[in-house]
C-alpha positions as CSV (number, residue, x, y, z in Angstrom):
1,X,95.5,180.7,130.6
2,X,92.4,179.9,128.4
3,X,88.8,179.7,129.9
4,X,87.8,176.2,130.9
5,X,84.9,176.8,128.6
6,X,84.7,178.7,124.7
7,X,82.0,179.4,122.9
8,X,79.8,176.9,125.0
9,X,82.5,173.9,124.4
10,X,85.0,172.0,127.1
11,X,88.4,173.1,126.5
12,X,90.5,169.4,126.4
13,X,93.8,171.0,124.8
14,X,94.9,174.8,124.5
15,X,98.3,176.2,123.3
16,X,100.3,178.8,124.8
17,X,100.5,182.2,123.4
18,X,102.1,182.2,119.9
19,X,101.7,183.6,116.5
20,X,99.4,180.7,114.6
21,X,98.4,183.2,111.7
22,X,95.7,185.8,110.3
23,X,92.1,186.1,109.1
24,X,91.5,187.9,106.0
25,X,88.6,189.7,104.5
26,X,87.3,189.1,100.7
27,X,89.5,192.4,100.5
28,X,92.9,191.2,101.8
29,X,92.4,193.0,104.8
30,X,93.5,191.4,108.2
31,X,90.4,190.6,110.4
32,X,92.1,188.6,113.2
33,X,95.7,187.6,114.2
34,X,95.6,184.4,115.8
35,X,97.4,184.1,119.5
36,X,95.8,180.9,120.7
37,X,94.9,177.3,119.9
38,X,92.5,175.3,121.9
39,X,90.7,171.6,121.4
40,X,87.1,171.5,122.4
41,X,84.0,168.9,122.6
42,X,80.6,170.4,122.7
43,X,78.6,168.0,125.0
44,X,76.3,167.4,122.4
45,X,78.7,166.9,119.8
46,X,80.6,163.2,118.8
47,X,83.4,165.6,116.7
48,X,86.1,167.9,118.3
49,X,86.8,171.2,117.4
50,X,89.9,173.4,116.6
51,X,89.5,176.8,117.8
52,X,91.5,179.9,116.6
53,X,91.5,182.4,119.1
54,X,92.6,186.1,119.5
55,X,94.5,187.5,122.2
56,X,91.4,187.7,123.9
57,X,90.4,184.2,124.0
58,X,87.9,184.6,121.5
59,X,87.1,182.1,119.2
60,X,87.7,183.5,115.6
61,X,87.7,180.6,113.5
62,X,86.8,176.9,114.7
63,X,87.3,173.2,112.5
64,X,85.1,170.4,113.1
65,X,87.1,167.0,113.4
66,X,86.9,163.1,114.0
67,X,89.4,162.9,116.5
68,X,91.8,165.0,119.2
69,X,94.8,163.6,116.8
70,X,93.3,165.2,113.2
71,X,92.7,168.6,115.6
72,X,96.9,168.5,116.5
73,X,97.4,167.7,112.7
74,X,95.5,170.3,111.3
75,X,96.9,172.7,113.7
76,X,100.4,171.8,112.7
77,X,99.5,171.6,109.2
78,X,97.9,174.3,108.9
79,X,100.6,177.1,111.5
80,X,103.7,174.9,109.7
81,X,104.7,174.7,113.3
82,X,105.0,172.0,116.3
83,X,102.4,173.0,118.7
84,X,102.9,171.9,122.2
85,X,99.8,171.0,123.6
86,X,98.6,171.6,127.6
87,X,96.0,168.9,128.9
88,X,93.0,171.0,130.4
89,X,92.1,169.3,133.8
């Protein structure tokens, strides 16, 4: 299970373990294979963020958005998957 907190942020939403895609260098080369997905607010922050995380639960690539919804689409969009999404309490 994903840390309550990443990268100094509240972890609302998280995904189970999956395959949600790579990280690439300016050389092709893969960086980072993505296991997790997680939703997180910064305290200080009015946006949420989409976090990419590695197997880890390190945060390899985050997305700044509006609203919980636009982090869910762009997850979907963006793994062409539907991600089933745990509430963090």
């Amino acid at each position: 299970m994903l840390p309550n907190i990443l990268d100094g942020a509240k972890v609302l939403f998280f995904s189970s373990k999956d395959d949600y895609g790579i990280m690439c260098d300016t050389e092709c080369n893969v960086v980072a294979h993505f296991k997790y997905l997680a939703i997180c607010k910064y305290d200080d922050s009015e946006g949420y963020y989409l976090f990419k995380c590695n197997e880890e639960y390190e945060v390899e690539s985050d997305f700044l958005c509006d609203s919980i919804e636009m982090c869910m689409s762009v997850a979907s969009n963006s793994c062409n998957k539907e991600i089933i999404w745990i509430e963090n309490k």
